[in-house]
SERO-4910 file (N, C-alpha, C, O; in steps of 0.05 Angstrom, whole numbers):
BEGIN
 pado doro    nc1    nc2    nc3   cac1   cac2   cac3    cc1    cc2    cc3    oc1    oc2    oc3
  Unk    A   -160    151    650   -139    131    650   -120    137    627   -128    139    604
  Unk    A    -88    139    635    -81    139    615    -75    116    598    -80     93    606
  Unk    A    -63    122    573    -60     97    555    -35     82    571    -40     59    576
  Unk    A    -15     90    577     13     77    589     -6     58    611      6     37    614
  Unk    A    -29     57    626    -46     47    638    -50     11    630    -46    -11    640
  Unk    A    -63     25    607    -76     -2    597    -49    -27    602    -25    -21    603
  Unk    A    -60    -55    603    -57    -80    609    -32    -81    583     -8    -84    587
  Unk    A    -44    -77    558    -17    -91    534      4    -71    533      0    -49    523
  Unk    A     32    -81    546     46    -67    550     66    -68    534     85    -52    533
  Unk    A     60    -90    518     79    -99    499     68    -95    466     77   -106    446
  Unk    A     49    -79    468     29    -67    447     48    -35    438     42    -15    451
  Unk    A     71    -32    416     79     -8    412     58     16    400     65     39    405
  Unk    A     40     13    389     17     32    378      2     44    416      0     68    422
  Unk    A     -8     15    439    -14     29    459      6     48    469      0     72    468
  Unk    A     31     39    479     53     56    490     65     83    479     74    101    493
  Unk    A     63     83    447     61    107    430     38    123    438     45    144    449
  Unk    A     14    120    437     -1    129    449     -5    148    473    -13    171    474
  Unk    A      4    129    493     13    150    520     23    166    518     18    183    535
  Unk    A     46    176    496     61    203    489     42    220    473     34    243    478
  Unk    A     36    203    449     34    235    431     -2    227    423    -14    236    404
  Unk    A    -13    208    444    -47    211    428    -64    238    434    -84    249    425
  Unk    A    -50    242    451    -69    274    455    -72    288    432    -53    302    428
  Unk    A    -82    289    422    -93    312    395    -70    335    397    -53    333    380
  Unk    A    -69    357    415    -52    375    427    -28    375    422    -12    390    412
  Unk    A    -27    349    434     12    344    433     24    342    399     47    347    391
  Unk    A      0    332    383     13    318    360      1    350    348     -1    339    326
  Unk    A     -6    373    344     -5    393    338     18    411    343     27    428    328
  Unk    A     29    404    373     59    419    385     77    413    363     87    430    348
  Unk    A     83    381    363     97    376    342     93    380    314    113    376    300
  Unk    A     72    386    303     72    409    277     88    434    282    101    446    264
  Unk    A     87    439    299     88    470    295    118    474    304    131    495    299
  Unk    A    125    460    314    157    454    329    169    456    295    181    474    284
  Unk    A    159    429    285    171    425    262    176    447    242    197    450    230
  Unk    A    152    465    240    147    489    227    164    510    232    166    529    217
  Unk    A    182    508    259    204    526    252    192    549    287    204    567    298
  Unk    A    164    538    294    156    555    314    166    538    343    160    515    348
  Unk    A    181    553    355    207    549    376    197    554    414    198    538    433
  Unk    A    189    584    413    180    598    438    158    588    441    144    584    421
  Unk    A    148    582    475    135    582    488    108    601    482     86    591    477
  Unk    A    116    633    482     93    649    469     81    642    441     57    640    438
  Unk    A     99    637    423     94    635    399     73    604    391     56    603    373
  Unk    A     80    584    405     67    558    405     47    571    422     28    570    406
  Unk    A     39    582    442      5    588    459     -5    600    440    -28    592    437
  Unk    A      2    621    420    -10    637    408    -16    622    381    -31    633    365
  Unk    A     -3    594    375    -15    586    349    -27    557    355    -37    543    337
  Unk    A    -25    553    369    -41    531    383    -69    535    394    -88    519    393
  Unk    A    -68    558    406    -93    565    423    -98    538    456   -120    529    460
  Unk    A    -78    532    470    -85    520    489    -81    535    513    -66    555    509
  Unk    A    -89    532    534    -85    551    564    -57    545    566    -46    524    558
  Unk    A    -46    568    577    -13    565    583     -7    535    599     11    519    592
  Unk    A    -23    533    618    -21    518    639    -15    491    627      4    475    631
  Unk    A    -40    490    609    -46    457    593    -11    460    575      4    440    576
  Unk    A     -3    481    563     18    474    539     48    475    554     69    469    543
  Unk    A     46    485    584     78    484    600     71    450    605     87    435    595
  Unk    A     48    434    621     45    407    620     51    393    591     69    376    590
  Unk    A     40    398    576     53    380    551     82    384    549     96    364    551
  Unk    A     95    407    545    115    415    537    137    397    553    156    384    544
  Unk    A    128    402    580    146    386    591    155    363    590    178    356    589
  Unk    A    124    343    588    113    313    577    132    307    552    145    286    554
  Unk    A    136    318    533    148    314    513    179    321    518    194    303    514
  Unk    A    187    340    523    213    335    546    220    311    555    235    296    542
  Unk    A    213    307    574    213    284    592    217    261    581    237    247    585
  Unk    A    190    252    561    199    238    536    217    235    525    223    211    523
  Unk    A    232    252    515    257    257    499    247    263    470    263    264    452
  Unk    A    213    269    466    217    284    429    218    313    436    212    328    417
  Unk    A    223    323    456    236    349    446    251    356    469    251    342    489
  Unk    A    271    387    467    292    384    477    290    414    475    285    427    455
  Unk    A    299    426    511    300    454    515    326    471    514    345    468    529
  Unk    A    325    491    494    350    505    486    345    530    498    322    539    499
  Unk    A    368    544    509    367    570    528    367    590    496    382    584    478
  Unk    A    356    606    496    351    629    486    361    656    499    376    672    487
  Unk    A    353    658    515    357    686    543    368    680    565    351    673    581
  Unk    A    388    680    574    391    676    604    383    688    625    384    676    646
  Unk    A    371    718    626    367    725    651    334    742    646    337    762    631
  Unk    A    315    741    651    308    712    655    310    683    642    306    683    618
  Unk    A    314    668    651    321    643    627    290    637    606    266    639    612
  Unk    A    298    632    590    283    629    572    289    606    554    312    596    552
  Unk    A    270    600    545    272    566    532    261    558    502    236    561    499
  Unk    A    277    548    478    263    547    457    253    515    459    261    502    478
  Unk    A    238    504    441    237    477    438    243    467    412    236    481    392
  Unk    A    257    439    408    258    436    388    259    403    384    263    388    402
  Unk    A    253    395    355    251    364    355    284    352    365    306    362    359
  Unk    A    280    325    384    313    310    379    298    288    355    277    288    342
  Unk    A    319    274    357    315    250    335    294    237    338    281    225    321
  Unk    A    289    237    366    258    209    366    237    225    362    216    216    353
  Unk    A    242    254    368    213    277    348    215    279    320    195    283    306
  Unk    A    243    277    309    238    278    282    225    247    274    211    244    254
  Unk    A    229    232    286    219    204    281    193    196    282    184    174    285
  Unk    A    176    225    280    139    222    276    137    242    257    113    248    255
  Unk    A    152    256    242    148    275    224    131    249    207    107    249    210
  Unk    A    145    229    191    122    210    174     96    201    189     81    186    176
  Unk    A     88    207    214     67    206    224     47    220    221     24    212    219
  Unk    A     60    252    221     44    273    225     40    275    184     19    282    173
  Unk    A     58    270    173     45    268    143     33    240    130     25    237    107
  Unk    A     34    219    150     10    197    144    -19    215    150    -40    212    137
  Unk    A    -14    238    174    -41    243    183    -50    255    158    -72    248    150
  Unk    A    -34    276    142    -43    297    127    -56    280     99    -75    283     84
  Unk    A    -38    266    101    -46    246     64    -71    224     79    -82    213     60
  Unk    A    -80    217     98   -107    207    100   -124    224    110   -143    213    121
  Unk    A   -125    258    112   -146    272    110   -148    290     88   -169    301     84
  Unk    A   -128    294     72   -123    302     42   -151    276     32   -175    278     25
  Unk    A   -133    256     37   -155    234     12   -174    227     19   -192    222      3
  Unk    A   -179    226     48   -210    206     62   -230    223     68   -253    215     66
  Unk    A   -225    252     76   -232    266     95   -237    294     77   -258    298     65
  Unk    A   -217    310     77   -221    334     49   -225    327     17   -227    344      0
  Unk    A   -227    299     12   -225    289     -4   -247    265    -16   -263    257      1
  Unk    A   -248    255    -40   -272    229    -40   -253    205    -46   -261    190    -64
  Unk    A   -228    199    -36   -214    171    -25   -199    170    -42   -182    153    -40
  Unk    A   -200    192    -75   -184    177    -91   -154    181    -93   -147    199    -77
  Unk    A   -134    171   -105   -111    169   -101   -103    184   -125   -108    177   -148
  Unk    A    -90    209   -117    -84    229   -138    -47    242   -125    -37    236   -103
  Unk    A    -36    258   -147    -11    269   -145    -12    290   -148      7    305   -145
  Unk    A    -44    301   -156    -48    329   -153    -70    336   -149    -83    317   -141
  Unk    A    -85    362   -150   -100    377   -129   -116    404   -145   -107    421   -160
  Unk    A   -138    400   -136   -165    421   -159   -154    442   -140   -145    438   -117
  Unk    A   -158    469   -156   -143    499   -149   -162    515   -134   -158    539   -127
  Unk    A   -188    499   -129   -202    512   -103   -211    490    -79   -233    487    -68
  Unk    A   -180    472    -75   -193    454    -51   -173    466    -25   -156    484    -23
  Unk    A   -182    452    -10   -168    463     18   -132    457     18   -115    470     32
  Unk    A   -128    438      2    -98    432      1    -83    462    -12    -64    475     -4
  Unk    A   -100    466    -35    -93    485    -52    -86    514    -38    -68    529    -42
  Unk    A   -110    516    -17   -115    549     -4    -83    543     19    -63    558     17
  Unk    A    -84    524     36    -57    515     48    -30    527     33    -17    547     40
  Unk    A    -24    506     10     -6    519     -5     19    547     -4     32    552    -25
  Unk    A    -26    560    -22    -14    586    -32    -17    603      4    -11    627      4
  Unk    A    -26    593     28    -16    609     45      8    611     58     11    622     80
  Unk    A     29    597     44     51    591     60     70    623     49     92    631     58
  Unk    A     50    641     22     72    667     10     73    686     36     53    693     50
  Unk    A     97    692     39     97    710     60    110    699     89    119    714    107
  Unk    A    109    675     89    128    655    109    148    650    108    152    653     84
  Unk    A    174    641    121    196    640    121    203    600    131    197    588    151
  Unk    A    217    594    110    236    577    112    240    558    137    259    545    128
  Unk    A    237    552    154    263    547    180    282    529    167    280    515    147
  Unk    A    305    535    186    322    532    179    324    492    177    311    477    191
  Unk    A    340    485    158    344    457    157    362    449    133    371    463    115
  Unk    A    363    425    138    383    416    111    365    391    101    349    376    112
  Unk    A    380    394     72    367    361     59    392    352     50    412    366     48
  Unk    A    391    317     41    401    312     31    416    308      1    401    296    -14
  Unk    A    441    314    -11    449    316    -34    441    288    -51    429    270    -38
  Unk    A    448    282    -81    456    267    -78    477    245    -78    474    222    -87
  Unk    A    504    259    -65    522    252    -55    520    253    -23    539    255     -7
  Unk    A    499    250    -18    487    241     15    495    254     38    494    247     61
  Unk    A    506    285     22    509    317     42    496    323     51    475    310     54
  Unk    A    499    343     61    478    362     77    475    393     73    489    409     84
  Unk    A    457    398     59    459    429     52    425    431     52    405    417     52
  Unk    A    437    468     51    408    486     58    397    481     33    412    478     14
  Unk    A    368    479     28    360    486     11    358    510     -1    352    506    -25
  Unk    A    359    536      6    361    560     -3    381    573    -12    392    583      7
  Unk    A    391    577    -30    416    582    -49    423    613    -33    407    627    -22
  Unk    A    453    618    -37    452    642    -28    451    675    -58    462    697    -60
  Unk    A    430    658    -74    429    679    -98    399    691    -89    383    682    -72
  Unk    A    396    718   -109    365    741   -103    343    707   -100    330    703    -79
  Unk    A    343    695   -113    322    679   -111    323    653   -115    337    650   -135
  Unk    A    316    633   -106    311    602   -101    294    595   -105    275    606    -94
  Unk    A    288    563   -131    274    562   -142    267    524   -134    284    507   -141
  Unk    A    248    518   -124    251    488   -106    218    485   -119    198    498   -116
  Unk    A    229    455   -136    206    445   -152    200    420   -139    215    401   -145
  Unk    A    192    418   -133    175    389   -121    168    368   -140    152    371   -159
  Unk    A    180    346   -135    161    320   -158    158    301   -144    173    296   -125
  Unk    A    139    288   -150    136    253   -142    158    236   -143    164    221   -124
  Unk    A    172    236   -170    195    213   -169    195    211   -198    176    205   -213
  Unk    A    229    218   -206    240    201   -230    264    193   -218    279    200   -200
  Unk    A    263    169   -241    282    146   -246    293    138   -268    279    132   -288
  Unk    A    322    139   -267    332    122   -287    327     99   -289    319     83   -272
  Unk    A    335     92   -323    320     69   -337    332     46   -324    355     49   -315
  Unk    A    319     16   -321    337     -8   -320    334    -10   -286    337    -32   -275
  Unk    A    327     12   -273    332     14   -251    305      9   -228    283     17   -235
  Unk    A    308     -2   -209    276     -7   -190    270     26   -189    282     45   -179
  Unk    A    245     24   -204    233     52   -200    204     59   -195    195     55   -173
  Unk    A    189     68   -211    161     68   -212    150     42   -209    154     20   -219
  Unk    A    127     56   -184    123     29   -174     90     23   -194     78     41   -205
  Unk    A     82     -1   -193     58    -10   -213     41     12   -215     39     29   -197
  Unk    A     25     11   -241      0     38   -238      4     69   -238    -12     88   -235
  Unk    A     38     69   -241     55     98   -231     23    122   -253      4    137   -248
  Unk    A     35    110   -276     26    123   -301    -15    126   -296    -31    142   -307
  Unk    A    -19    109   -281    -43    116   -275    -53    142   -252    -74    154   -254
  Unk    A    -43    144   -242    -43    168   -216    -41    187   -220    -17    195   -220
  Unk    A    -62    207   -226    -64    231   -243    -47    252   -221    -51    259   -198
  Unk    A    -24    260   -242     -8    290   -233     20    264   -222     33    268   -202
  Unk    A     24    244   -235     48    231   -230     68    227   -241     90    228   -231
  Unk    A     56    221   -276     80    227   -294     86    248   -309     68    262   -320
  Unk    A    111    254   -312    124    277   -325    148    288   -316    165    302   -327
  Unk    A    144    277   -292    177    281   -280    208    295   -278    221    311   -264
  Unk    A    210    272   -309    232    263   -321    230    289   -343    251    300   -349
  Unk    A    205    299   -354    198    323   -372    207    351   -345    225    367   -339
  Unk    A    193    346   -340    208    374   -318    227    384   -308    232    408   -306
  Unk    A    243    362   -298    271    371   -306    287    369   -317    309    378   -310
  Unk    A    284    356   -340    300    360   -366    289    388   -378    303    399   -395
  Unk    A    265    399   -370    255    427   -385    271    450   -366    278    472   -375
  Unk    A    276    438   -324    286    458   -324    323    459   -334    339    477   -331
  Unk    A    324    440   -342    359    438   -350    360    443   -369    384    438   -375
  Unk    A    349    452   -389    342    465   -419    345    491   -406    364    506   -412
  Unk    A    329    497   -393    330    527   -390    336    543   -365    323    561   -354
  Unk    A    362    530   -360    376    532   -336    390    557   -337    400    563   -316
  Unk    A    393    574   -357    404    592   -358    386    612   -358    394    634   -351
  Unk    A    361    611   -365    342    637   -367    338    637   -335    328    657   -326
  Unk    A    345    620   -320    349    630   -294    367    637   -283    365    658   -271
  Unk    A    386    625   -284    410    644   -283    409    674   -280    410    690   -261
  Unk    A    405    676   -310    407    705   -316    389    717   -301    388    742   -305
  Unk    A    369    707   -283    348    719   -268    362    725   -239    349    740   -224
  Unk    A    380    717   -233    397    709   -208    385    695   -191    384    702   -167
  Unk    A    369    667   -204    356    646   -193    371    618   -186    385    612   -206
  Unk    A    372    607   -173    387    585   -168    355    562   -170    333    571   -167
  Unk    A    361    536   -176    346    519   -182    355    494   -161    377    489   -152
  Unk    A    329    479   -156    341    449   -137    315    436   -136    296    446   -124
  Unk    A    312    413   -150    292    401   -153    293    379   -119    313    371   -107
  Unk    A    273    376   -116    262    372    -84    247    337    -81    223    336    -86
  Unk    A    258    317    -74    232    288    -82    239    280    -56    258    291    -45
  Unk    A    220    255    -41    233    250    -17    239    217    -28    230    199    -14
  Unk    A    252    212    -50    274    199    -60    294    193    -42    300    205    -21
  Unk    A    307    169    -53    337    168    -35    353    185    -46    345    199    -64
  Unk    A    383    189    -34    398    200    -49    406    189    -73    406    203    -93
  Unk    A    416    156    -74    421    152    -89    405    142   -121    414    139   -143
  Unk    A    381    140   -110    360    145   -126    354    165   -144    340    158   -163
  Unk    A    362    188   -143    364    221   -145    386    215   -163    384    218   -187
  Unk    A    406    207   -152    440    207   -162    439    197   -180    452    209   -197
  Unk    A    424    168   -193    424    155   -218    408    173   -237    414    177   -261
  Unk    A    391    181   -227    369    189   -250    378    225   -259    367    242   -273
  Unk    A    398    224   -245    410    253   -251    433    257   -265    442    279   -272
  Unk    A    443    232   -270    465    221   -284    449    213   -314    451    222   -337
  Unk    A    436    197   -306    421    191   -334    415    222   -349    427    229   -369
  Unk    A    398    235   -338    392    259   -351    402    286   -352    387    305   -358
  Unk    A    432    290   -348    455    306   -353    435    326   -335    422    343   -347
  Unk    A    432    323   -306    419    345   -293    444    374   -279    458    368   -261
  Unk    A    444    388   -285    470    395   -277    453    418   -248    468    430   -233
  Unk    A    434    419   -248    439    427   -222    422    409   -190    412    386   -193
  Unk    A    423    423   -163    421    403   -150    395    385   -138    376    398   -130
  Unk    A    394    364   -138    373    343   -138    366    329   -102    374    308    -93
  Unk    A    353    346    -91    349    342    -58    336    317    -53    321    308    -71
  Unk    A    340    302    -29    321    283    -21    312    303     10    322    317     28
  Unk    A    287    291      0    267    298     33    259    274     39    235    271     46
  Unk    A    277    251     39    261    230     50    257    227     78    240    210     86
  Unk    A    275    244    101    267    246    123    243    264    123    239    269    147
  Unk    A    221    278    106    196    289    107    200    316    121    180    329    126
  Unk    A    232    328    128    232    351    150    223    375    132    207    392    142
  Unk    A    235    378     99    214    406     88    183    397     88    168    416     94
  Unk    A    174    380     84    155    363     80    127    368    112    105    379    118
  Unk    A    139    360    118    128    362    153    133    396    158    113    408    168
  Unk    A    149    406    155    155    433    162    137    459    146    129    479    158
  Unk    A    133    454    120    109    467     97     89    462    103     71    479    102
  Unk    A     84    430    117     59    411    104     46    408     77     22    410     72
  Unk    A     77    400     51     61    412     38     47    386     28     47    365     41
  Unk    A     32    390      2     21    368    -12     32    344    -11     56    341    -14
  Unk    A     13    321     -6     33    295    -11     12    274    -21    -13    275    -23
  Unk    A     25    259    -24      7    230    -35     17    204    -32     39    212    -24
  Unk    A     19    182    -31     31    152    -18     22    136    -36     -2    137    -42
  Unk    A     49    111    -53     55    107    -72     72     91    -65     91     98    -51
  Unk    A     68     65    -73     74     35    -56    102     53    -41    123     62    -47
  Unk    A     83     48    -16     94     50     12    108     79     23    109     87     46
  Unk    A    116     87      7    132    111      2    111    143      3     91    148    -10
  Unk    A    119    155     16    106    182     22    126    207     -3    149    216     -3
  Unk    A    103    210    -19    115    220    -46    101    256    -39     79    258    -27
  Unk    A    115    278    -47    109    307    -59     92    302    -84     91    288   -104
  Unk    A     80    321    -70     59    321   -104     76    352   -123     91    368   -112
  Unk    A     70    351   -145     87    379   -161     78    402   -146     55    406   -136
  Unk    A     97    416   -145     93    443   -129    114    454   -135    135    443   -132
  Unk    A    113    483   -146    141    496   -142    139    528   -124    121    545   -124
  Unk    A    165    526   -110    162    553    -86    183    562   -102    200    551   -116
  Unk    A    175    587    -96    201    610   -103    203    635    -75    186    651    -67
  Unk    A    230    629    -65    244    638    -44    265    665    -46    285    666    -60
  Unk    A    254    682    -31    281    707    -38    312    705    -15    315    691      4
  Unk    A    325    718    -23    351    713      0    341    715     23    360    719     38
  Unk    A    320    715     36    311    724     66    294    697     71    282    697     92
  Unk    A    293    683     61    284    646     59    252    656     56    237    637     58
  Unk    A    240    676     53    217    681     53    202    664     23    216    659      3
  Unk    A    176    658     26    169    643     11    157    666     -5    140    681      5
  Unk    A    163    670    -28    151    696    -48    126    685    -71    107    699    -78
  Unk    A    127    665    -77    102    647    -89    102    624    -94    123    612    -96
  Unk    A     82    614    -97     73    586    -91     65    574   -121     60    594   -134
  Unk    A     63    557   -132     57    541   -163     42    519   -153     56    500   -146
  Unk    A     16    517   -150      3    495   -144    -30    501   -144    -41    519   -131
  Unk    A    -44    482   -163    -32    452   -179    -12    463   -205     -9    485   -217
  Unk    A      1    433   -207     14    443   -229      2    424   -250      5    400   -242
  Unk    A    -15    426   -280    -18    405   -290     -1    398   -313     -4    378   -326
  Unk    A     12    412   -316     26    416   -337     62    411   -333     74    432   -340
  Unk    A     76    397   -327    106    389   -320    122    412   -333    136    426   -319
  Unk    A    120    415   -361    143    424   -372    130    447   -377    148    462   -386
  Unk    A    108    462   -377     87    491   -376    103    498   -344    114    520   -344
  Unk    A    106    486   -324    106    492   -303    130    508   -296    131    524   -278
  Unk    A    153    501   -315    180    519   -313    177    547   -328    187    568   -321
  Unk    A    163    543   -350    162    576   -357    147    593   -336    153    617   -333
  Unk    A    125    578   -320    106    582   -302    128    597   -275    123    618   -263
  Unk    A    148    581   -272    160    584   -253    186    617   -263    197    632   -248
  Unk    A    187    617   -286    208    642   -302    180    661   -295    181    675   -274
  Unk    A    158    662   -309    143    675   -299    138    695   -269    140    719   -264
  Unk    A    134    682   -260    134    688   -218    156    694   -222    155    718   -224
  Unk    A    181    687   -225    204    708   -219    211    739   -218    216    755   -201
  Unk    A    206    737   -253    195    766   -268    176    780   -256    179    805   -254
  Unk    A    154    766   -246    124    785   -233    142    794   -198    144    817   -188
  Unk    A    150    774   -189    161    785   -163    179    800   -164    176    819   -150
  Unk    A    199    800   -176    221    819   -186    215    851   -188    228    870   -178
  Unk    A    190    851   -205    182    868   -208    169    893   -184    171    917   -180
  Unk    A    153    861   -170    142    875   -146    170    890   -130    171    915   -126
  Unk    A    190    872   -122    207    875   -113    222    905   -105    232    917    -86
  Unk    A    217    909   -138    229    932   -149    220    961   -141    232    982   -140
  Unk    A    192    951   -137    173    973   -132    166    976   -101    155    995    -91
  Unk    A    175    952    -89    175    953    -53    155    949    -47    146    958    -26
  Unk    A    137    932    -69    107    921    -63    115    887    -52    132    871    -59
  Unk    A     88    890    -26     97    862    -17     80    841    -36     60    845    -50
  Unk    A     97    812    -30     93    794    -48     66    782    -44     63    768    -24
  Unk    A     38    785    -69     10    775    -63      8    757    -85      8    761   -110
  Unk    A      5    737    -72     -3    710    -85    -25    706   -104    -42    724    -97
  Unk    A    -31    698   -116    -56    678   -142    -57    661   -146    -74    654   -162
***
């Protein structure tokens, strides 16, 4: 029986249900999100019978969370991709990740960061060697731009959340939640040393799923001069899977920093970070080591 079945029809968790409770379906939409598009490419990372994933695919179609784009015309060929009411379970699919992070891979406790041999950790550092999909975040002047600079390398630090002073910010207990505070140290350390990147031909963009204008005060307060992203729609977020943690009500990044070459490829990963303002030399570091590799036409291997 399906769920659309059952008697409470006026029950939104049953009727949600009928779309995306299949285990399956709510994996499609990972991987949609992730930037994986084709028909082949979803059977082959999914692992379901063709038969079973043209039935979902369609189901979700039909639905309206996803939406078929011609690729090839002759034979026609079809990509898939989220519309708005698919991007509108991305905070679903990372409620799932942050209650099997904490309940499940985890012993329940409420942390902002992550021991360097747990399963979040091995996740992570497997994202070196992956590519980007394409998307935008928000400025905070409430634009829309790529995250990936068009310089040799892109440098996207992840934080939980700073705030300017005076202002609704950290919510109770912030200071208790190990790997939460320091924030405000990190990027004032990377705006101190905004130029040793530079001169690396690194571009910098600190990453929170903050509002914009949230971002905008506390970037003003702290003479940030370069740019300050919101992910509060969760689309890098949902699209990495990367680390996260939840913090009155709010679905927060835990510290993480990626470093990206002009080809949006992910060249290394910084996670855990325990150290806020260690974490930018950490991050000058990996530049230099990949640079190097670079140089030498060795591909990029992670630690």
């Amino acid at each position: 029986m399906r769920y659309t079945d059952l008697t409470d029809a006026d029950c939104a968790i049953t009727q949600a249900l009928g779309i995306v409770g299949d285990w399956w379906t709510l994996l499609l939409i990972r991987d949609v999100a992730a930037g994986v598009h084709q028909f082949g490419a979803l059977h082959e990372q999914v692992g379901i019978s063709r038969k079973v994933l043209a039935q979902r695919l369609k189901a979700l179609v039909d639905h309206g969370v996803l939406e078929k784009r011609l690729y090839h015309p002759h034979p026609p060929r079809y990509e898939y991709h989220l519309t708005a009411s698919g991007r509108g379970l991305l905070p679903v699919l990372v409620a799932l990740q942050n209650w099997g992070s904490r309940h499940v891979l985890g012993d329940g406790t409420l942390t902002a960061t992550g021991e360097s041999d747990s399963a979040e950790a091995r996740q992570a550092h497997a994202l070196v060697g992956t590519r980007l999909p394409v998307l935008t975040l928000r400025t905070t002047a409430d634009a829309r731009v790529d995250p990936v600079a068009d310089t040799a390398w892109t440098v996207l630090y992840c934080f939980p959340g700073a705030y300017a002073p005076g202002l609704q910010g950290y919510p109770p207990g912030w200071d208790e939640i190990p790997g939460a505070p320091g924030c405000t140290l990190e990027s004032c350390t990377y705006r101190d040393r905004l130029d040793r990147f530079t001169d690396r031909g690194a571009s910098v963009f600190g990453v929170s799923t903050q509002r914009p204008d949230q971002l905008a005060s506390f970037a003003a307060h702290a003479n940030i001069p370069f740019p300050l992203l919101s992910d509060a729609d969760l689309e890098l977020t949902a699209a990495l899977r990367l680390p996260t943690f939840r913090a009155a009500g709010v679905d927060r990044l835990k510290r993480l920093t990626l470093l990206l070459d002009d080809t949006r490829t992910i060249c290394g990963v910084l996670y855990p970070l325990p150290d806020p303002a260690g974490s930018v030399e950490d991050a000058l570091t990996l530049i230099d080591t990949r640079s190097t590799r670079a140089t030498r036409g060795e591909q990029p291997v992670d630690r």
